[in-house]
C-alpha positions as a Markdown table, in Angstrom:
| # | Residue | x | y | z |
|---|---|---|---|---|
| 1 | Unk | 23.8 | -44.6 | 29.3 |
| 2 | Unk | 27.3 | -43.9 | 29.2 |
| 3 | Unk | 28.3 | -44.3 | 33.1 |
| 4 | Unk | 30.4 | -48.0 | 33.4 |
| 5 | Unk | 28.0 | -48.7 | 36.6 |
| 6 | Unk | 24.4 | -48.6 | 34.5 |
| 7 | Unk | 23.5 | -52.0 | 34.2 |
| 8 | Unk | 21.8 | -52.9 | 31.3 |
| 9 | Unk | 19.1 | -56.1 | 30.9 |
| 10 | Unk | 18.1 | -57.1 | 27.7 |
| 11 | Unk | 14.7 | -59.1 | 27.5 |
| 12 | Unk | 12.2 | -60.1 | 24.8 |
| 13 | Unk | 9.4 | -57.7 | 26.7 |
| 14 | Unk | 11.6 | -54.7 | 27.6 |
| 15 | Unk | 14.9 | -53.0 | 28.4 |
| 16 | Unk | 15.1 | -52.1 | 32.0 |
| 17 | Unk | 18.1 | -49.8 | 33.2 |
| 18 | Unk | 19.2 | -49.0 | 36.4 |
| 19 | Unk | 20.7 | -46.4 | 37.0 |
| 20 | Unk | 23.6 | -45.8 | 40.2 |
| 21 | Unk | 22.1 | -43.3 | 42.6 |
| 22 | Unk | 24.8 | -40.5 | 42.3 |
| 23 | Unk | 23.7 | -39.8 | 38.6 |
| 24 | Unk | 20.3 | -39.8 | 39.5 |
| 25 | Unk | 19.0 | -39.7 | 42.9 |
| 26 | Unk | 15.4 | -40.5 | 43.7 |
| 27 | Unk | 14.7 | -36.9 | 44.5 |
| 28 | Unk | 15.9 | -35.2 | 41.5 |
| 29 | Unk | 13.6 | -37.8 | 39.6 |
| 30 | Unk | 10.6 | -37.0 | 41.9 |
| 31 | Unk | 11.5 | -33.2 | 41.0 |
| 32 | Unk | 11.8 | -34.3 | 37.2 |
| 33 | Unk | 8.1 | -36.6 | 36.9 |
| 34 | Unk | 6.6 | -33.8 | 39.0 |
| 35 | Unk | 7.8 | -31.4 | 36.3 |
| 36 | Unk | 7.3 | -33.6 | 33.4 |
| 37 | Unk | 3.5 | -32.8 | 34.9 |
| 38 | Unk | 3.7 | -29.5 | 35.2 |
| 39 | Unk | 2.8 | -29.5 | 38.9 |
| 40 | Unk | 4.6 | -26.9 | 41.4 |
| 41 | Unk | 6.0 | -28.5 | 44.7 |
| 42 | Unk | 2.7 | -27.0 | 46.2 |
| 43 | Unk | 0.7 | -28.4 | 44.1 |
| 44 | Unk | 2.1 | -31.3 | 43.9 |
| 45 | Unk | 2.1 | -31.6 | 48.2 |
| 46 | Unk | -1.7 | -30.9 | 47.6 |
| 47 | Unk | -2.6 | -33.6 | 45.4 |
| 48 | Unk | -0.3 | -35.9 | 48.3 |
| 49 | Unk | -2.3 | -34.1 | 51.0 |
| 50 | Unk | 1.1 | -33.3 | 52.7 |
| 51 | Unk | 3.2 | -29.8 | 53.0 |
| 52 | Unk | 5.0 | -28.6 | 50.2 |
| 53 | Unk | 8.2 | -28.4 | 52.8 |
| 54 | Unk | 8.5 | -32.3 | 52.6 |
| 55 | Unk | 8.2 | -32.3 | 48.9 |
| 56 | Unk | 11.0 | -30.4 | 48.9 |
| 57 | Unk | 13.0 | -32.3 | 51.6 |
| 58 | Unk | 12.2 | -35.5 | 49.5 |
| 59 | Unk | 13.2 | -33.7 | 46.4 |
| 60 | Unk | 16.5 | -32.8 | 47.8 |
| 61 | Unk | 17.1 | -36.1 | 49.0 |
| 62 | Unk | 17.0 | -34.5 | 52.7 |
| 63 | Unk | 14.1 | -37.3 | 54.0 |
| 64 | Unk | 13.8 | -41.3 | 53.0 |
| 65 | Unk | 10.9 | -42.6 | 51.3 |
| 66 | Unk | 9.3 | -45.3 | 52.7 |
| 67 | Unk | 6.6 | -47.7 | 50.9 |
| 68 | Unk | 3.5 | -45.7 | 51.5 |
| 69 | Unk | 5.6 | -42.3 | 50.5 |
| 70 | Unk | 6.6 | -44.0 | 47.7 |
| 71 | Unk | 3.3 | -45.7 | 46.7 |
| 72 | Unk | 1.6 | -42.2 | 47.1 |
| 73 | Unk | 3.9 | -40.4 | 44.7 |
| 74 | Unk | 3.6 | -42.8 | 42.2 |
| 75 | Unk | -0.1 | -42.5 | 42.1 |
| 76 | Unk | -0.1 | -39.0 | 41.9 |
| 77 | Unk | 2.4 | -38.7 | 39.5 |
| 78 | Unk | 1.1 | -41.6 | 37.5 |
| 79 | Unk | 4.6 | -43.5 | 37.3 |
| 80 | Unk | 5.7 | -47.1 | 38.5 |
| 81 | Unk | 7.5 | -46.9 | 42.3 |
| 82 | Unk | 10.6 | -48.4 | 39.5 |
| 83 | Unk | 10.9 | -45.7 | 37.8 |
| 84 | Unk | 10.5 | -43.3 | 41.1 |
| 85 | Unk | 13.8 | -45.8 | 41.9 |
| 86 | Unk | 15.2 | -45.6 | 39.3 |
| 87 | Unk | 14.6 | -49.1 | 37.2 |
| 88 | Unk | 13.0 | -47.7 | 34.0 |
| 89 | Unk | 10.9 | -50.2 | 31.3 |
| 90 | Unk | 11.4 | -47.8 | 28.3 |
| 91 | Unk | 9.1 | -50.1 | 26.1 |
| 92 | Unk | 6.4 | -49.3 | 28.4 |
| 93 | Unk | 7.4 | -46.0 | 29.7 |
| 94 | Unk | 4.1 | -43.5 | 28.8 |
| 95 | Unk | 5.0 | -40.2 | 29.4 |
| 96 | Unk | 1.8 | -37.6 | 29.7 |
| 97 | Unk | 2.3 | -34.0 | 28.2 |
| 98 | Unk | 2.6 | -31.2 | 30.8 |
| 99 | Unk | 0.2 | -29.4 | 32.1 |
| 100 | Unk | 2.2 | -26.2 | 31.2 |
| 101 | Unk | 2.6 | -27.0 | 27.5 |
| 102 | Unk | -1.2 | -28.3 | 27.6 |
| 103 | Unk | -2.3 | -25.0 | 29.0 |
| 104 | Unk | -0.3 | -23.0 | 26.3 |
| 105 | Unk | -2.4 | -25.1 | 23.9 |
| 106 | Unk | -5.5 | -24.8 | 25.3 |
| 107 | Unk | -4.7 | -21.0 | 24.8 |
| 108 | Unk | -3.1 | -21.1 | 21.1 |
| 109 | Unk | -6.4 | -22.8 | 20.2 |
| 110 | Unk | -8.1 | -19.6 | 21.5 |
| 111 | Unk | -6.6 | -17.6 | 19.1 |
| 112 | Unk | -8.2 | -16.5 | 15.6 |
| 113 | Unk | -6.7 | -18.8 | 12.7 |
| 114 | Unk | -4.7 | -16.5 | 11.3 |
| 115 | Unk | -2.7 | -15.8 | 14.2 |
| 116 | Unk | -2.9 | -19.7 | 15.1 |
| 117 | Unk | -0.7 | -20.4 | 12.0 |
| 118 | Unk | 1.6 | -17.5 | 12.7 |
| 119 | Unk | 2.4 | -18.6 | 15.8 |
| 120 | Unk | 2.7 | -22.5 | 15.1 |
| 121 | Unk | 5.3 | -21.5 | 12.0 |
| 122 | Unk | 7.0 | -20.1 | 14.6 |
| 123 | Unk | 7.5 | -23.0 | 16.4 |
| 124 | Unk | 8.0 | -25.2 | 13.8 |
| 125 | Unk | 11.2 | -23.2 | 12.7 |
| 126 | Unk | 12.1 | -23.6 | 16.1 |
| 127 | Unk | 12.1 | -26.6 | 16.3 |
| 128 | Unk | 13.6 | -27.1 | 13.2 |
| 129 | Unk | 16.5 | -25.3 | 14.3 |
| 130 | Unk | 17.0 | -27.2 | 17.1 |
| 131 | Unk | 16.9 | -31.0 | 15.2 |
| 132 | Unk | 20.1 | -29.3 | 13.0 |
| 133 | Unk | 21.8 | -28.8 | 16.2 |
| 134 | Unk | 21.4 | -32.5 | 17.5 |
């Protein structure tokens, strides 16, 4: 991290991060795990049991979480409440593929071979393209 505020601690096990609140608010990370899923806010308010409008409102950092909020979301989304706060272990952070890019898949595998290969040579000089950029 580049900001002068992110405190860094180094340790044996892992490298935890925190990171000050005005670059990353606890809303736009519940907005970025629920994402990462591939969950809409409504779907995401069902698997809470809750309306979509406070999803939202916590998204937008309009409401405060409290500690069953919290707990709840981290469940569902299948993070730690740190990382919903913003104190990331990297070593141990297991990120899950999103259910948009798994249903894509699901639907390439559909496909008749030859158009399977087509379409993944396509992608890999996409994403070639994009590792010369970096």
């Amino acid at each position: 991290m580049s900001s002068p505020f992110c405190t860094n601690f180094k340790d044996s096990r892992y490298n935890i991060i925190v990171v000050p609140p005005e670059e990353n608010s606890i809303g736009s990370r519940i907005a970025r795990f629920r994402k990462e899923r591939g969950y809409t806010q409504k779907e995401l308010a069902e698997k809470m049991n809750t309306p979509w409008t406070l999803i939202s409102d916590y998204e937008r950092g309009k409401l405060r979480l409290h500690d069953k909020v919290l707990r709840k979301f981290a469940i569902v989304l299948e993070v730690s409440t740190d990382e919903i706060l913003g104190i990331v272990r990297e070593k141990h952070r297991n990120i899950k593929p999103s259910l948009k890019i798994m249903r894509r898949l699901t639907k390439i595998e559909t496909l008749p071979q030859p158009e399977q290969k087509a379409l993944l040579r396509i992608i890999d000089g996409f994403l070639k393209g994009v590792e010369k950029v970096k």
